[in-house]
C-alpha positions as CSV (number, residue, x, y, z in Angstrom):
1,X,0.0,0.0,0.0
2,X,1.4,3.4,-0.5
3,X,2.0,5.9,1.4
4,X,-0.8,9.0,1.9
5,X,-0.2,11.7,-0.2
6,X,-2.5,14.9,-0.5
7,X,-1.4,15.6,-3.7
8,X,-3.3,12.2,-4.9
9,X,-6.4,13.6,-3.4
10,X,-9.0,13.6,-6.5
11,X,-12.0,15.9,-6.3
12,X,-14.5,13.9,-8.5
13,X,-17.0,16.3,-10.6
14,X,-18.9,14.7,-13.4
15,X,-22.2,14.0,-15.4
16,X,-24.8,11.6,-15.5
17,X,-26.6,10.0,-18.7
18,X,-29.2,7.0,-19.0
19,X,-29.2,4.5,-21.2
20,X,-25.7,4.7,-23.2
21,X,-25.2,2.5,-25.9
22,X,-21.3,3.7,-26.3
23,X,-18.6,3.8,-23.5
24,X,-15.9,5.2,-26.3
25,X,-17.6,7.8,-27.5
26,X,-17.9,11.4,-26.0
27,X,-20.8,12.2,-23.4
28,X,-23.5,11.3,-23.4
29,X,-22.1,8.0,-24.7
30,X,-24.9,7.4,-27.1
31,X,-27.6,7.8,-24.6
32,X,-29.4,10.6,-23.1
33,X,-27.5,13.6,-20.8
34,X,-29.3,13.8,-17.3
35,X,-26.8,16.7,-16.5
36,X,-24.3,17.8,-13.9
37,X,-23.9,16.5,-10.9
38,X,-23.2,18.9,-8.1
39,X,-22.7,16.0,-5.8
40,X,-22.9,12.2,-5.6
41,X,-22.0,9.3,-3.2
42,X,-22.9,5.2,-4.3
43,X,-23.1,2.8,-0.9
44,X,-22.9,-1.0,-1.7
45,X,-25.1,-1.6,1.9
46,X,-23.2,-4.6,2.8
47,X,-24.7,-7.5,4.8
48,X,-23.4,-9.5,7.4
49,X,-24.6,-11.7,9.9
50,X,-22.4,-12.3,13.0
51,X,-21.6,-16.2,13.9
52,X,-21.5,-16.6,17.4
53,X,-19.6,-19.4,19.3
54,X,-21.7,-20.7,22.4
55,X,-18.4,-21.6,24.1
56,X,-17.1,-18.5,23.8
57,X,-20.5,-16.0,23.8
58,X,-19.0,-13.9,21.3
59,X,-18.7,-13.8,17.6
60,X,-16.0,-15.9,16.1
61,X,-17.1,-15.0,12.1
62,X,-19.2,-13.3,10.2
63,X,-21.0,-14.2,7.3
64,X,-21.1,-11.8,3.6
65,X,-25.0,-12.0,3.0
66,X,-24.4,-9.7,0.3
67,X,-24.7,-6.0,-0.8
68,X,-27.5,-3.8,-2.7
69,X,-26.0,-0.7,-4.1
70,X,-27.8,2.9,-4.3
71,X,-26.4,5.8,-6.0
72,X,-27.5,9.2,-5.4
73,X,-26.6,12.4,-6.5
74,X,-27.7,16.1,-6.3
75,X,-28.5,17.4,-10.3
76,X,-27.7,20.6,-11.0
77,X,-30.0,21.1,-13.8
78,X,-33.7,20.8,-12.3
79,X,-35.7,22.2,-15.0
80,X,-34.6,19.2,-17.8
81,X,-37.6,16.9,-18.9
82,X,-35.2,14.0,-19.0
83,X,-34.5,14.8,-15.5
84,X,-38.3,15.1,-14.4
85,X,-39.1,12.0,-16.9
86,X,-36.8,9.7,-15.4
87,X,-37.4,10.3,-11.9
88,X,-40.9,10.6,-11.9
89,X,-43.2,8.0,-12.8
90,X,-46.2,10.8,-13.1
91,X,-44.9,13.7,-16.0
92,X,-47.1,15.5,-18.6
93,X,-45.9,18.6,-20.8
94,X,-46.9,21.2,-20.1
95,X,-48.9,24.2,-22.1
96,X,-45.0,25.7,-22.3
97,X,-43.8,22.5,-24.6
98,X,-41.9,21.8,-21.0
99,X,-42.4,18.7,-18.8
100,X,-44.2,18.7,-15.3
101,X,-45.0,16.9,-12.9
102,X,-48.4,15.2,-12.0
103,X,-49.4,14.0,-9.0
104,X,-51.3,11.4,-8.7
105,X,-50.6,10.7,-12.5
106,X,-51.2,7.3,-14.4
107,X,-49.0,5.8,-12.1
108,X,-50.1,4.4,-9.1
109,X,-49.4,2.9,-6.0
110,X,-48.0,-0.7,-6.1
111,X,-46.9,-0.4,-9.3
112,X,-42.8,-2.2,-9.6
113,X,-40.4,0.4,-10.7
114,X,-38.7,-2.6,-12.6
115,X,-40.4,-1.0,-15.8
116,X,-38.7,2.2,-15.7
117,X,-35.4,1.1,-15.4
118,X,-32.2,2.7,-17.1
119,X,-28.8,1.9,-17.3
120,X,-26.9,4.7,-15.4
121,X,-23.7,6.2,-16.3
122,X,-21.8,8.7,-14.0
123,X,-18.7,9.8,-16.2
124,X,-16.1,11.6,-14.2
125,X,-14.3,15.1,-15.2
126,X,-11.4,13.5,-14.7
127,X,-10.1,10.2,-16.4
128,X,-7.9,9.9,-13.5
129,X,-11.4,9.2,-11.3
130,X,-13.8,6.4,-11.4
131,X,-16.6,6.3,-13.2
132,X,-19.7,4.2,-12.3
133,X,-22.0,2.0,-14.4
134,X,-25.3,0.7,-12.8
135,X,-26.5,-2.1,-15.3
136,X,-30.4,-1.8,-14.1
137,X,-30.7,1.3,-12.2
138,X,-34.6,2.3,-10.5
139,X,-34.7,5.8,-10.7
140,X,-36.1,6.6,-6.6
141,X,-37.5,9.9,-5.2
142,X,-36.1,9.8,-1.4
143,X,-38.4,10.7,0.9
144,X,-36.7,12.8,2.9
145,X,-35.7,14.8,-0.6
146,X,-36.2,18.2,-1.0
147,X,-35.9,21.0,-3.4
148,X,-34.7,24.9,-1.7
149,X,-36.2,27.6,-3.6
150,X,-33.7,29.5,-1.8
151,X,-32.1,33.7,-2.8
152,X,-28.9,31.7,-0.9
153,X,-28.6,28.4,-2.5
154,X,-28.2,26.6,-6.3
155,X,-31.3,24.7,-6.9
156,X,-30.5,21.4,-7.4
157,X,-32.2,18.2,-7.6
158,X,-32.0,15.4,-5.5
159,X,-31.8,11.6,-7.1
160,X,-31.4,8.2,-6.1
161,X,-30.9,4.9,-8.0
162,X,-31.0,1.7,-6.7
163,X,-28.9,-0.8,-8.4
164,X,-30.3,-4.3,-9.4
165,X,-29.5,-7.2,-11.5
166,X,-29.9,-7.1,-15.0
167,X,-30.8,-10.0,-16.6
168,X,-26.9,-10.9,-17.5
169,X,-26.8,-10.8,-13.9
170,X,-24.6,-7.8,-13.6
171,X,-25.3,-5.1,-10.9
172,X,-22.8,-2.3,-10.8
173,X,-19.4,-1.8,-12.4
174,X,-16.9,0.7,-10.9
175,X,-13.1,1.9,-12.3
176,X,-12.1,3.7,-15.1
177,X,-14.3,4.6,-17.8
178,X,-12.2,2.7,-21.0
179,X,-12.3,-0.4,-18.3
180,X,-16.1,-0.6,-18.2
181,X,-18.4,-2.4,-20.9
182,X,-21.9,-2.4,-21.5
């Protein structure tokens, strides 16, 4: 392992897109630019499950039961209709030619999100940072989400994508962007 040093510390700006059909080519990659992503995080939510010895009354293992990854990100372009059509399953135009939201729409509760899902791409600023490929991503509306119509702050949007398998069986995939494949 090498030794810390701050000048190795990245900063990792980039963009999201759905659905790219091309890693090689420039962004969007073939698919369709959600915008600029002010920030992001992805958790892999690993599972484990202590073993416990009886002898001993303590653990003694654990057991990998496995992850389920989520991506989320704050979008700094709120006012997109690919950015309001992906994330919400309720969208009209409106009189404007622009897209809104409709609540309650169409969609209703206990309907799977299964059939809106996109392949996600989060292409880095940098090709010296990771980028991240979500092979069945559900776009998700976090509850606790909000959007600040504030004089003080940017307006951005919050999103979150949960990652599940595609029917390759591939989740996520995570490294440089010339190392990925679709």
């Amino acid at each position: 392992m090498a030794a810390g040093n701050p000048n190795t510390v990245l900063r990792a700006p980039g963009r999201l897109s759905i659905n790219p059909n091309d890693l090689s080519a420039a962004y969007p990659h073939g698919g369709t630019a959600l915008g600029v992503v002010a920030s992001a995080f992805a958790n892999p939510n690993f599972t484990t499950e202590p073993v416990f010895a009886e002898e001993f009354a303590e653990a003694v293992d654990v057991v990998y039961l496995g992850q389920s990854w989520v991506f989320g990100a704050r979008l700094r372009n709120v006012q997109d209709g690919d950015v309001l059509g992906t994330m919400f399953p309720n969208t009209s135009a409106g009189g404007s030619g622009t897209k809104i939201i409709d609540h309650p729409g169409t969609v209703g509760p206990g309907t799977l999100l299964s059939s809106r899902s996109v392949i996600l791409l989060f292409t880095p600023r940098d090709v010296t940072s990771d980028a991240l490929l979500i092979y069945r991503a559900l776009p998700l509306v976090e509850a606790t989400a909000r959007l600040a119509f504030s004089a003080l702050e940017e307006l951005a949007f919050p999103v979150i994508f949960r990652a599940i398998r595609n029917t390759s069986g591939k989740s996520i995939a995570l490294g440089k962007l010339g190392d990925l494949t679709l």
